[in-house]
N, C-alpha and C positions, 0 to 999 in steps of 0.2 A: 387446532388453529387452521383455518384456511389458508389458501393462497395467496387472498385477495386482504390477509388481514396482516400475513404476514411482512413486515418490515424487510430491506435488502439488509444484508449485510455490506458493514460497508470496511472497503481496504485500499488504504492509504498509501501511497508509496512517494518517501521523502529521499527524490533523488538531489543531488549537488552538483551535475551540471544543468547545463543550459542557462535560461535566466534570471541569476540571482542578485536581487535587490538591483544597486546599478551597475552591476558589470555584466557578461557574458561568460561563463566557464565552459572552457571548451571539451567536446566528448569525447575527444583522446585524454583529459585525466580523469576518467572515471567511466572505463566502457562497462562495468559492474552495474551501475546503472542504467542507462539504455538498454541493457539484457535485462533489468528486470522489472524495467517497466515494462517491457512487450511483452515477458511470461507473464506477471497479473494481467494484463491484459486482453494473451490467449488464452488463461486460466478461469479467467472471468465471465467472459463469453461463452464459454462452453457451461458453467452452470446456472441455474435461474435465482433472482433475487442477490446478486450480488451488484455493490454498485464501487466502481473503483474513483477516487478520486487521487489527485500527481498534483503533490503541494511542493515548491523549490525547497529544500532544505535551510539553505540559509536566509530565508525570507518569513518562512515558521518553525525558526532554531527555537525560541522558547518552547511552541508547541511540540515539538518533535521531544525535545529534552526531557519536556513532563512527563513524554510517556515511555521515558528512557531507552530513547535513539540519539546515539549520543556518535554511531559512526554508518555513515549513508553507504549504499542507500539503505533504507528504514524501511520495511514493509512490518505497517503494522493491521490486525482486524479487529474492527469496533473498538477500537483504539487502541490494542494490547499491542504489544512489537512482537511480531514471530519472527522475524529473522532483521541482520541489521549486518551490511560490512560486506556480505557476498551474495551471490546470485542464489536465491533460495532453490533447493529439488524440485520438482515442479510436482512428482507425485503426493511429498509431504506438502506442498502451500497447495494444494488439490485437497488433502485431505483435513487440513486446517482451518480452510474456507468452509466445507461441506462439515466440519465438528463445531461450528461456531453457531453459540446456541440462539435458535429462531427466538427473538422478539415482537412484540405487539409493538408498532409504531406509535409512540408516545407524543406526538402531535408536533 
């Protein structure tokens, strides 16, 4: 599969502050989040075909639930939850991104 055929991988990170539905949670309860939105973040960046998207947790609770993240923050890839509740290693979500198997972009 080429480069150019291959699809990003994609990873999700269901944090629980900032802004949820209509309030504000503020990021003193939950500095577990904020560290690991910036590790996907900086972890992302450095590999190619990764695409991160930062959905509020309680505004996609259903979603998050289905894919059983049931305690934030939620990092999950191509929708599976690899870690959920603490700041993931950054050499394993390194090496969980880079084992996430390439797909064809299915339109």
């Amino acid at each position: 599969m080429t480069d150019a055929a291959r699809a990003a991988t994609v990873v999700t990170v269901y944090p629980m502050t900032g802004r949820q539905l209509f309030l504000t949670v503020p990021h003193a309860i939950c500095e577990e989040c904020d560290l690991t939105v910036r590790l996907v973040q900086r972890v992302a960046s450095d590999l190619p075909h990764v695409e991160v998207r930062i959905k509020p947790w309680f505004n996609n609770l259903f979603d998050a639930l289905r894919r059983g993240g049931w305690h934030p923050p939620v990092v999950t890839i191509d929708g599976k939850v690899s870690t959920q509740g603490v700041v993931p290693d950054e050499a394993t979500l390194r090496r969980a991104i880079e084992a996430a198997p390439a797909r064809a972009d299915a339109g």
